[in-house]
N, C-alpha and C positions, 0 to 999 in steps of 0.2 A: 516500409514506413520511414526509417534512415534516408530513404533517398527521398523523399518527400518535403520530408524533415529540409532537407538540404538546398533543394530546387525552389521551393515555392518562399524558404528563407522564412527569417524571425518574424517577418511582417504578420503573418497568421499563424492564425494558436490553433495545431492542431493537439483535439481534446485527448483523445487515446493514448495510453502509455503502455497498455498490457501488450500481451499475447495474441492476441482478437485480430479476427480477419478483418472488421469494422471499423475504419476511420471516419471521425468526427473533424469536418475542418467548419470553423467558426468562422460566419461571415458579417454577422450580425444584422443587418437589417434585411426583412421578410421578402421585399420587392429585389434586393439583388440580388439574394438567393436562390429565388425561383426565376429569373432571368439567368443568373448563371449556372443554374441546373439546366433548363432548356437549352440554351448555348451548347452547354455540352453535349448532350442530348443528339444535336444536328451535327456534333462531331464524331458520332455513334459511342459516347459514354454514358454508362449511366449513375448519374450522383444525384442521390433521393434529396430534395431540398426537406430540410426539418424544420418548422417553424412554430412559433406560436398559437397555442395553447399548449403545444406537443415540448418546447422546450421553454424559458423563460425568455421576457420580452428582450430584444436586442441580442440573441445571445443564437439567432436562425443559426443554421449549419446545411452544409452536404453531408451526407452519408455516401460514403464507398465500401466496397467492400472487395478484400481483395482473394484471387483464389489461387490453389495451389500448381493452375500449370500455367499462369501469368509468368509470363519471362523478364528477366529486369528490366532489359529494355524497353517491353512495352509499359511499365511502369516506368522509367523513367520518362518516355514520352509523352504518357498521360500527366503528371505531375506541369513537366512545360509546358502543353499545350494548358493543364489548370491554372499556371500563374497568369501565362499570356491572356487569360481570358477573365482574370480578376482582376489585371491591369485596364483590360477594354471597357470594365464600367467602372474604374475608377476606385475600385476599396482598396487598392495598396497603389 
């Protein structure tokens, strides 16, 4: 989560603060979300796009989820490959 935190930078609000395997990154609007859910998707990850009525308008998200024999580095690769790819449509 730290290193997400770190890689993807203040530009996105990631919601989760606890314990939780469940990262919430806020992208806010519905159409990029689920474009960059898919994106990712064809990159073999998978981040559940959360949208509206499911959360409040503007406020869409990924869900991740991270599990216990993930290795940092593939977290941290996932993370870059995440920003690089919210750069590609444009929300940071």
């Amino acid at each position: 989560y730290e290193i997400g935190v770190r890689l993807v930078g203040s530009e996105m609000c990631i919601r989760d603060r606890s314990t939780s395997h469940i990262i919430s990154i806020i992208i806010g609007d519905n159409l990029n979300t689920v474009n960059l859910s898919n994106n990712l998707k064809e990159l073999g990850y998978l981040a559940y796009a959360i949208k509206e009525p499911t959360v409040p308008k503007d406020t869409a998200r990924l869900r991740i989820s991270l599990t216990a024999d993930m290795k940092k580095e593939d977290i941290e690769t996932f993370f870059k490959t995440l920003k690089a790819e919210i750069k590609k449509i444009g929300v940071i």
